[in-house]
C-alpha positions in Angstrom: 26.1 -2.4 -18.8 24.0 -0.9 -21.0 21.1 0.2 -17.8 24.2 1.5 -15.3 22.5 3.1 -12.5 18.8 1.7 -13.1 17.8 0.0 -10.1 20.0 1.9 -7.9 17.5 3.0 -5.4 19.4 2.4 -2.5 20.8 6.1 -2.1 17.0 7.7 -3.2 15.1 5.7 -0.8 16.5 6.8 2.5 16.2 10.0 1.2 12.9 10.6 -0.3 10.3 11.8 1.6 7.6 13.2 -0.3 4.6 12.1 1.9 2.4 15.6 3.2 1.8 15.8 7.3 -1.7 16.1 7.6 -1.7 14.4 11.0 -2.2 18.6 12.5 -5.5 18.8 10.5 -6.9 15.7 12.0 -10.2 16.4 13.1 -10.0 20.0 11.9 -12.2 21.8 9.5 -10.2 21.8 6.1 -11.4 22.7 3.0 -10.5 20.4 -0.4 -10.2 21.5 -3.7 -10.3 19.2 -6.7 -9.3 19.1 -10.3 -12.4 19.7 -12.4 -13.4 22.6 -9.9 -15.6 21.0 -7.6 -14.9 22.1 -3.4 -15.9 21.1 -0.5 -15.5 21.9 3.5 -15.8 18.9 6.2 -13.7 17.5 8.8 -10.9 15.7 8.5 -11.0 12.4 9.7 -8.2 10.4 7.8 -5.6 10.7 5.1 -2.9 8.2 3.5 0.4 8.6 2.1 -1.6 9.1 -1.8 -3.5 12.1 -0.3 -6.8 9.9 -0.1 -9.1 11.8 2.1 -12.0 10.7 4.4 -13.8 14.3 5.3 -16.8 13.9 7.7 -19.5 16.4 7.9 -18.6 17.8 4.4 -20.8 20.7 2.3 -19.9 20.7 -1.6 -20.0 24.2 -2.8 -22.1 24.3 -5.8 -21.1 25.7 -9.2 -22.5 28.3 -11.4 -23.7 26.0 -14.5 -22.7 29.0 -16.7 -19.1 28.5 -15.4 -18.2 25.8 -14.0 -14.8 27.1 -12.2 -17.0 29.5 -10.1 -18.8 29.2 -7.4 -22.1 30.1 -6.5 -23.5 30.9 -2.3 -25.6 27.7 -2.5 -24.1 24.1 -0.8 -25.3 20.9 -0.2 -24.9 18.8 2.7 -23.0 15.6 1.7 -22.1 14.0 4.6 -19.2 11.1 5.0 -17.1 11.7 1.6 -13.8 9.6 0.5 -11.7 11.6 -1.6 -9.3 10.0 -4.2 -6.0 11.5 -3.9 -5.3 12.0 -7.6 -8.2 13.8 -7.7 -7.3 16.4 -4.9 -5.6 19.5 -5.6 -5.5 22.1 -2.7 -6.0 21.1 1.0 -6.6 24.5 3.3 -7.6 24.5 6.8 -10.2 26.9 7.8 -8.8 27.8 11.1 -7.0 31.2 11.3 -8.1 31.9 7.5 -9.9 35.0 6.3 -10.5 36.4 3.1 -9.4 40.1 2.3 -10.0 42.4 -1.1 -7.5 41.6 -3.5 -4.8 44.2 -3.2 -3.7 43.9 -6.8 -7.1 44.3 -8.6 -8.0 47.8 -10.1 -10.2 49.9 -8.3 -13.8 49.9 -8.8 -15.0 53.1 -10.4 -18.7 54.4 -8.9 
């Protein structure tokens, strides 16, 4: 036939498992980041197999207006916040994370 093998999902199926376990963030602080550059920190308070989020307690950090891909030490309490999945492009929990200086960048001349 002219579509052999189209339709054969029987073998793929039992195999394919591309979900992401999020169950171990579950009512953890995570933060989300999303295409278009916007962030946010809440807590995590459900997920689904698309990578829908709902995040409870959540502050969007605000963005420079000059650039909008950096941020800026202002936030703003949003509260309750469903996140599309599409949209959502790094999940990172906040537990056990700290930020160091960048090993790689050239050193800053006085």
């Amino acid at each position: 036939s002219r579509l052999a093998g189209m339709g054969d999902k029987g073998d793929r199926s039992k195999t394919q498992n591309v979900g992401l376990d999020l169950s171990k963030y579950q009512d953890k602080s995570v933060r989300v980041k999303f295409s278009g550059g916007r962030e946010v920190l809440g807590i995590l308070k459900g997920f689904d197999q698309l990578v829908n989020l709902v995040l409870d307690d959540c502050i969007e950090y605000l963005r420079d207006p000059d650039d909008p891909y950096r941020l800026t030490d202002e936030t703003r309490h949003i509260g309750l916040v469903v996140c599309r999945g599409t949209a959502v492009t790094l999940i990172c929990p906040t537990d056990g994370v700290a930020e160091i200086a960048n090993p790689f960048a050239a050193p800053e001349e006085s």
